[in-house]
C-alpha positions in Angstrom: 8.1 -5.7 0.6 5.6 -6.0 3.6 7.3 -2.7 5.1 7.2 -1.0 1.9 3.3 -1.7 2.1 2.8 -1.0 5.7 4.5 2.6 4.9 2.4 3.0 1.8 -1.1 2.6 3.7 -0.1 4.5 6.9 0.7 7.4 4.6 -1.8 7.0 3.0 -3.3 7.2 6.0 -2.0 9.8 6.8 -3.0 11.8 4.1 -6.1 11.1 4.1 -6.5 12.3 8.1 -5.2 15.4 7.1 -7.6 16.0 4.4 -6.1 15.9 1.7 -6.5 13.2 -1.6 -4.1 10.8 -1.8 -2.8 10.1 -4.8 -4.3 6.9 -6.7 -0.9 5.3 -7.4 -0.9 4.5 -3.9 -3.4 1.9 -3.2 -2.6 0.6 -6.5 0.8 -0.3 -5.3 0.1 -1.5 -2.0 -2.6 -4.0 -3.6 -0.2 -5.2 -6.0 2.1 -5.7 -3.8 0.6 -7.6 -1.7 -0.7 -9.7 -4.4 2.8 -10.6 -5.7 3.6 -11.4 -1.8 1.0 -14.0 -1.5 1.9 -15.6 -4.8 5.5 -15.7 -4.2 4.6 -17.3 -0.7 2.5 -19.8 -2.0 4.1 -23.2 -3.2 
């Protein structure tokens, strides 16, 4: 799941370099996913 976020954001990236918009769905997913990561990490 943490590569699937790290390839989200450098797209994202990516995207954004370029000049285009990225698409809101996105950071959305990369924020949720790394909020599910650190809950299912925690105790």
């Amino acid at each position: 799941m943490i590569a699937a976020v790290f390839a989200l954001v450098v797209a994202d990236v990516a995207v954004r370099t370029a000049g285009a918009r990225p698409p809101a769905l996105v950071s959305a997913t990369a924020e949720y996913c790394l909020l599910y990561a650190t809950m299912l990490a925690a105790p």
